[in-house]
C-alpha positions as CSV (number, residue, x, y, z in Angstrom):
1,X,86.9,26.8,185.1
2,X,90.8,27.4,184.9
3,X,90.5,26.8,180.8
4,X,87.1,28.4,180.3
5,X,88.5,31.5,181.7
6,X,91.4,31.2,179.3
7,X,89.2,31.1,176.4
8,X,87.0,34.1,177.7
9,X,90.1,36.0,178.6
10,X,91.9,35.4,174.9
11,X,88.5,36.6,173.3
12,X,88.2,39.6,175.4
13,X,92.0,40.5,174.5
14,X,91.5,39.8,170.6
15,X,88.3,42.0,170.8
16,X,90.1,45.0,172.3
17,X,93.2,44.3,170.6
18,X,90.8,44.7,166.9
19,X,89.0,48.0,168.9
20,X,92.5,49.0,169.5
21,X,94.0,48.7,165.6
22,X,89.8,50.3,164.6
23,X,90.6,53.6,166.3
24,X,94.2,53.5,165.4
25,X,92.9,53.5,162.1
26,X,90.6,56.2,162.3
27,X,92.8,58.3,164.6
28,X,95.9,58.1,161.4
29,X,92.7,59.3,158.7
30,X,91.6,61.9,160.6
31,X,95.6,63.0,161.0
32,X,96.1,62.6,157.5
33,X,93.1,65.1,156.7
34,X,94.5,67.5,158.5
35,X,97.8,67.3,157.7
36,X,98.3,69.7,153.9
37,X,101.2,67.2,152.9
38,X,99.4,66.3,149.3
39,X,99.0,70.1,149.1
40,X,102.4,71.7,149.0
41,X,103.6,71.0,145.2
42,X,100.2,72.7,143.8
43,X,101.0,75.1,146.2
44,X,104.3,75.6,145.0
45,X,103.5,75.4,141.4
46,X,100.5,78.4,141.8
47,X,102.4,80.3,143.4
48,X,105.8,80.1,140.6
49,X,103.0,80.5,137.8
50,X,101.6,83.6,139.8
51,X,105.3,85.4,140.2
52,X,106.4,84.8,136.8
53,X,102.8,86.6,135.2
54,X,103.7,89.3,137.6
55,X,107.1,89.8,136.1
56,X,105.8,89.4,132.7
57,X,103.2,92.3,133.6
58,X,106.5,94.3,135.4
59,X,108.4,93.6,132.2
60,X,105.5,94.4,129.5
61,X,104.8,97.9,131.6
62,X,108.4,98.9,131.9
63,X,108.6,98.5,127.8
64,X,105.4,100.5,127.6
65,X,106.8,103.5,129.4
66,X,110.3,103.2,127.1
67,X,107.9,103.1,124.2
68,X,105.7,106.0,125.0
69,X,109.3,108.2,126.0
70,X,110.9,107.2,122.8
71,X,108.1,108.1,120.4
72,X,107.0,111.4,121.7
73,X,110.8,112.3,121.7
74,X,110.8,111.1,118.2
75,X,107.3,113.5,117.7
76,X,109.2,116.7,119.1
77,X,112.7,116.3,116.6
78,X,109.6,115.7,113.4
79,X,107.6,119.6,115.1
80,X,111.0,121.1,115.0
81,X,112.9,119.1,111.7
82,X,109.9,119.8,109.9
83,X,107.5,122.5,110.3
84,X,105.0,121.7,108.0
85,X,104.3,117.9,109.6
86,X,102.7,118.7,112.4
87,X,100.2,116.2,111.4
88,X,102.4,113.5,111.4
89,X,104.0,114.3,114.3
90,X,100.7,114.5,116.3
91,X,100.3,111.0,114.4
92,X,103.2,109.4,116.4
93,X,102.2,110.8,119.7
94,X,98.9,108.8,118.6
95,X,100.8,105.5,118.6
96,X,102.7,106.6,122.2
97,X,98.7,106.2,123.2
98,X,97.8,103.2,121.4
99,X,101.3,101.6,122.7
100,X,99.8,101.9,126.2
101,X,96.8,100.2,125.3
102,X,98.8,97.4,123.7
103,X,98.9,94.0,124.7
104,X,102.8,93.2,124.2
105,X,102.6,89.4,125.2
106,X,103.4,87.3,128.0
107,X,106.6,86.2,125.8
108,X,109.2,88.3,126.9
109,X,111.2,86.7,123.9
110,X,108.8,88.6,121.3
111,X,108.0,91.5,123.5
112,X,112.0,92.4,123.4
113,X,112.2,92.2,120.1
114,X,109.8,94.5,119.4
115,X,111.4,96.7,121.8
116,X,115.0,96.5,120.4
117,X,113.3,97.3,116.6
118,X,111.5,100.7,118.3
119,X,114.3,101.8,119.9
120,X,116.9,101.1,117.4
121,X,114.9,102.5,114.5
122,X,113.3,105.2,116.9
123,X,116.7,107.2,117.1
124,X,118.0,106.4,113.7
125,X,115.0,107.9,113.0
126,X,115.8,111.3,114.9
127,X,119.1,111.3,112.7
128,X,116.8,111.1,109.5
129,X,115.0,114.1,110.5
130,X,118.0,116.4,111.8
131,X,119.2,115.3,108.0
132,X,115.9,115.9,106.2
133,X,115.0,112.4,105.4
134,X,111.2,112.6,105.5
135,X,110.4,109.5,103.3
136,X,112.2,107.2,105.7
137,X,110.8,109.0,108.5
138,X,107.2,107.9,107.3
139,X,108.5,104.5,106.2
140,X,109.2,103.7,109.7
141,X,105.7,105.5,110.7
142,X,103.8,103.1,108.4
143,X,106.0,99.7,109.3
144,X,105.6,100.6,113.3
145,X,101.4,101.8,112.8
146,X,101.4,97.9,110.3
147,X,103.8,96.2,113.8
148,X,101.3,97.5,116.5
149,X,98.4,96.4,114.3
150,X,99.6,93.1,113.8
151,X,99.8,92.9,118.1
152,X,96.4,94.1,118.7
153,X,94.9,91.4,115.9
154,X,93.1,88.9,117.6
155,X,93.9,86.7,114.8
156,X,97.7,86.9,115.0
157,X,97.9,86.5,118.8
158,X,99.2,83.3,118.0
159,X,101.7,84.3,115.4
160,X,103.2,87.4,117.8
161,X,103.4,85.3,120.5
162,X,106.1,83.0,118.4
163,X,109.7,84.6,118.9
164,X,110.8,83.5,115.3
165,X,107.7,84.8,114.0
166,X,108.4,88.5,115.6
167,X,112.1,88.1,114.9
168,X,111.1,87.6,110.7
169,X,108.2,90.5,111.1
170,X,110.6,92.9,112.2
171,X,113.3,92.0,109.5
172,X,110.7,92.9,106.9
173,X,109.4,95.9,108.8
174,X,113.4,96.9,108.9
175,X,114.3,96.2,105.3
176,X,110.8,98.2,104.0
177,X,112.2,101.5,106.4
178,X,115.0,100.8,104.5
179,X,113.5,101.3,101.1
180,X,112.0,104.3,101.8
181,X,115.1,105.7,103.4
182,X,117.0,105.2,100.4
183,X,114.4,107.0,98.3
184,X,114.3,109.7,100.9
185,X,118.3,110.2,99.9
186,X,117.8,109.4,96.4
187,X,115.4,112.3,96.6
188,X,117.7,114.5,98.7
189,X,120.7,114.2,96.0
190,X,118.0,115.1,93.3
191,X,117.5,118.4,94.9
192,X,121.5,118.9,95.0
193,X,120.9,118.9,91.3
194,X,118.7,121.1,90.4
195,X,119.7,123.3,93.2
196,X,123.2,123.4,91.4
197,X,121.3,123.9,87.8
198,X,119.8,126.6,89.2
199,X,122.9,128.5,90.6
200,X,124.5,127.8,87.2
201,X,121.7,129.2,85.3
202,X,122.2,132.4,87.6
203,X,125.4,132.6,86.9
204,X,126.5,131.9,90.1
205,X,128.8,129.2,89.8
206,X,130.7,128.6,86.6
207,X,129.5,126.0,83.7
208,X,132.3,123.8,84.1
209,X,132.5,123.3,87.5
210,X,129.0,122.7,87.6
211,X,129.0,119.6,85.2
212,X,131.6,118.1,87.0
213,X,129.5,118.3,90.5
214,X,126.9,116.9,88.5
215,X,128.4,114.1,87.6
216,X,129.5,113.2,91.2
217,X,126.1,113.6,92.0
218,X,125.0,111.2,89.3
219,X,127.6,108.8,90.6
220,X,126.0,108.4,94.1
221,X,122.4,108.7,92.3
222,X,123.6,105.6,90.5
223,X,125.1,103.7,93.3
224,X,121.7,104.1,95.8
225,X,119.5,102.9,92.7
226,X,121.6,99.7,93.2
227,X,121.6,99.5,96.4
228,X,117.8,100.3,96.1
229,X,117.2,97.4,94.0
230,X,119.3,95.0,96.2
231,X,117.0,96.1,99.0
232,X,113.4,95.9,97.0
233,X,114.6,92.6,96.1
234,X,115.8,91.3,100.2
235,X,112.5,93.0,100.7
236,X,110.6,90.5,98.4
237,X,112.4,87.3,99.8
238,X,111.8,88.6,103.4
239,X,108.1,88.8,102.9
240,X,107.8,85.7,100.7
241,X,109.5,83.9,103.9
242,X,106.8,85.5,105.9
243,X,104.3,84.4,104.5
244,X,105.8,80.6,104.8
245,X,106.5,81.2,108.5
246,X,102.3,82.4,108.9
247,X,101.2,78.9,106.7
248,X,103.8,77.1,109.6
249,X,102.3,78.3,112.7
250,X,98.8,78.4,111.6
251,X,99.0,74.7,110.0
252,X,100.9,73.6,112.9
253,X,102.5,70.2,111.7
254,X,100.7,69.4,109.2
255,X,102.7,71.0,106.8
256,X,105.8,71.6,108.5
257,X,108.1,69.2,106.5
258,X,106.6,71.7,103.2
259,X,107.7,74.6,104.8
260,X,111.1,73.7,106.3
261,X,111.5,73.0,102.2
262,X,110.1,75.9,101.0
263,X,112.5,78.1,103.6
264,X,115.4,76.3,102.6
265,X,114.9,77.1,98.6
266,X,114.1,80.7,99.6
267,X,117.3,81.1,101.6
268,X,119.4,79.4,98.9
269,X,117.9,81.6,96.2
270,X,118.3,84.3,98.2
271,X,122.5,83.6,98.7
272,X,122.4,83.3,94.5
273,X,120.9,86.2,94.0
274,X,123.0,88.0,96.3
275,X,126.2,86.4,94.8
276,X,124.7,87.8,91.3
277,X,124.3,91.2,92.9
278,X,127.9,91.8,93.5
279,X,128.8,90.5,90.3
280,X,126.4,92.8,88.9
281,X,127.9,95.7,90.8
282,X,131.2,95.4,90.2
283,X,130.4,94.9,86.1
284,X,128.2,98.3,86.4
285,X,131.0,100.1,88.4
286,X,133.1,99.4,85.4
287,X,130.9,100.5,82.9
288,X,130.0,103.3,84.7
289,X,134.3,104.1,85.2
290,X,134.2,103.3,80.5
291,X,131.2,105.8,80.6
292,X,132.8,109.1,82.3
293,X,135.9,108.4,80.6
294,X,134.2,108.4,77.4
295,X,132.0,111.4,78.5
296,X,135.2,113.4,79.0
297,X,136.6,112.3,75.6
298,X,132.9,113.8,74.2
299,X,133.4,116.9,75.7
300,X,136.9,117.0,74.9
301,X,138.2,118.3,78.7
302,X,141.8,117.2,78.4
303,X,144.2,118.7,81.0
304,X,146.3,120.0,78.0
305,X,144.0,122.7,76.8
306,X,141.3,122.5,79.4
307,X,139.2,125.8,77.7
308,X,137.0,124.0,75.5
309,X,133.4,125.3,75.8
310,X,130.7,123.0,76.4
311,X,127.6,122.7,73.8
312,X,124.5,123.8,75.5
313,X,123.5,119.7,74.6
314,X,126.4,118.4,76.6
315,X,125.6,121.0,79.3
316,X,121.7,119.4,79.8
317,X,122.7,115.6,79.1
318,X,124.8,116.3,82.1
319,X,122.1,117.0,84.0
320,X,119.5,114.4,82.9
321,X,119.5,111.4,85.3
C-alpha cells in the first residue's frame, strides 16, 4: 500500500506541477498583451514624423508671410517710381496672392532657397526702381511669375523638391534678371545721349563739351554691351545645365553616369569661354583706348590750339552708337 501510494502521490504532483507551468503560461500571454512594450518605437517614430511636418508647415507659413510683406512693398516703390505701371504693380500684388496659395515643399532646403532669391532680388529690385530701371524690374517680374509656376506644376514637384535642382533654377532665374537689368541701363545711358543732343541742339550747352560727354557716355555704352554679352552667354550655359539636371532627376539612374559627363564638359567650357572673355576685354579696351586717341587726332583737339571747330559730320558720328 506504502508504494502504491507513492506512485499515486508522484502522479498527482506531476499533474498539478504541468496545471501549474499551463496557467503560468497563460497568465505570462495574457501579461504580455497587455503590456504596449512592442509598441513604443512606432510610437516614437509617429510621433518624430508628426513634429517635424509640423515644423515644415511652421517654416513654409512663416516664408509665406515674408513673401507676401516683401512683394507688396516691392508693389508700393513700382505705384510711386513709376506712375504709369500701375498695372504691373497690381500684377505683383497678384503673386503676394498666389504666393499664399503656393505649396513651397516640405524641403526646407529648396523652400530657403527660394526665399533667399525673393528677398535678395526683392530689394535690389526697389533700388532699380528708385533708379529708373524698369526693364530689370520686369525681368525679375517674369523670372519670379516663370519660379512660382514651376512650384505649383504638378509635373515638377519632383524636380523642386531637389535642393540642387532649386539651387540651378534660381541661378538661371538670377543671371536672366541680370540681362534685362543691363539693358534697362544700357537703355538709361541712351537717354543721357539724346537728352545731351538735345541741349546742344538748343544751344544750351556748348558743341565741344558736348562731344566729349558723349564719348564718355559711349565708353560705358560699350563696356555694358560686353558685359551684356558675357551675361547672354553664362545665361546660355546656365540653362543648357538645366536642362541636364531635369533629364537627371526625371531618368533617375539610368543615365546618371551621361549626365555627370555632360555637366563636366559644360562647366569646363564654361571656364574657357570665360578665360576667352577677359582676353577679349582687355584686347577691346585697347582698341577702344587706339580709337579715341585716333578720334581726337581726326578732329584735331590738341591742347595747343584747342579752337578748332568741329565739322557738323564729326559732330553726329559722335553721337551715333
Amino acid at each position: 500500500m506504502g508504494l502504491f501510494k507513492s506512485k499515486e502521490q508522484k502522479a498527482a504532483e506531476a499533474a498539478a506541477k504541468q496545471r501549474q507551468q499551463q496557467q503560468a503560461a497563460i497568465n505570462k500571454g495574457l501579461q504580455d498583451s497587455m503590456t504596449p512594450k512592442d509598441d513604443v518605437t512606432p510610437y516614437a517614430n509617429e510621433k518624430k514624423r508628426r513634429q517635424e511636418e509640423q515644423a515644415a508647415a511652421q517654416h513654409q507659413e512663416a516664408n509665406r508671410d515674408e513673401i507676401d510683406e516683401i512683394l507688396r512693398n516691392l508693389s508700393r516703390e513700382i505705384s510711386l517710381s513709376f506712375p504709369d505701371a500701375e498695372d504691373d504693380a497690381q500684377e505683383i500684388r497678384d503673386l503676394s496672392v498666389r504666393v499664399r496659395r503656393m505649396n513651397l515643399g516640405k524641403n526646407q532646403g529648396a523652400t530657403d532657397a527660394i526665399m533667399t532669391f525673393i528677398r535678395a532680388k526683392a530689394q535690389d529690385m526697389i533700388v532699380k526702381a528708385h533708379a529708373g530701371n524698369y526693364a530689370a524690374i520686369i525681368g525679375f517680374f517674369e523670372e519670379l511669375r516663370s519660379l512660382i509656376n514651376d512650384a505649383e506644376n504638378p509635373q515638377k514637384a519632383k524636380l523642386m523638391a531637389d535642393p540642387a535642382y532649386v539651387k540651378r533654377r534660381i541661378r538661371v532665374a538670377e543671371l536672366s534678371a541680370l540681362k534685362e537689368d543691363l539693358q534697362g541701363q544700357k537703355q538709361a545711358l541712351y537717354r543721357q545721349r539724346d537728352k545731351l543732343k538735345s541741349r546742344m541742339e538748343a544751344g544750351l550747352i556748348d558743341q565741344r563739351e558736348a562731344v566729349s560727354r558723349v564719348g564718355d557716355i559711349r565708353a560705358q555704352v560699350e563696356d555694358l554691351e560686353r558685359s551684356l554679352q558675357n551675361a547672354q552667354s553664362d545665361l546660355r550655359d546656365a540653362q543648357t545645365v538645366l536642362t541636364e539636371q531635369e533629364t537627371q532627376i526625371r531618368n533617375s539612374a539610368k543615365a546618371k553616369a551621361e549626365d555627370i559627363n555632360d555637366y563636366t564638359a559644360i562647366a569646363d567650357q564654361k571656364a574657357d569661354a570665360e578665360a576667352l572673355s577677359s582676353e577679349k576685354n582687355d584686347v577691346m579696351s585697347q582698341i577702344r583706348q587706339n580709337s579715341t586717341d585716333v578720334s581726337m587726332d581726326d578732329m584735331h583737339m590738341h591742347a595747343s590750339t584747342g579752337k578748332t571747330e568741329l565739322s557738323q559730320e564729326q559732330v553726329d558720328n559722335a553721337f551715333d552708337f
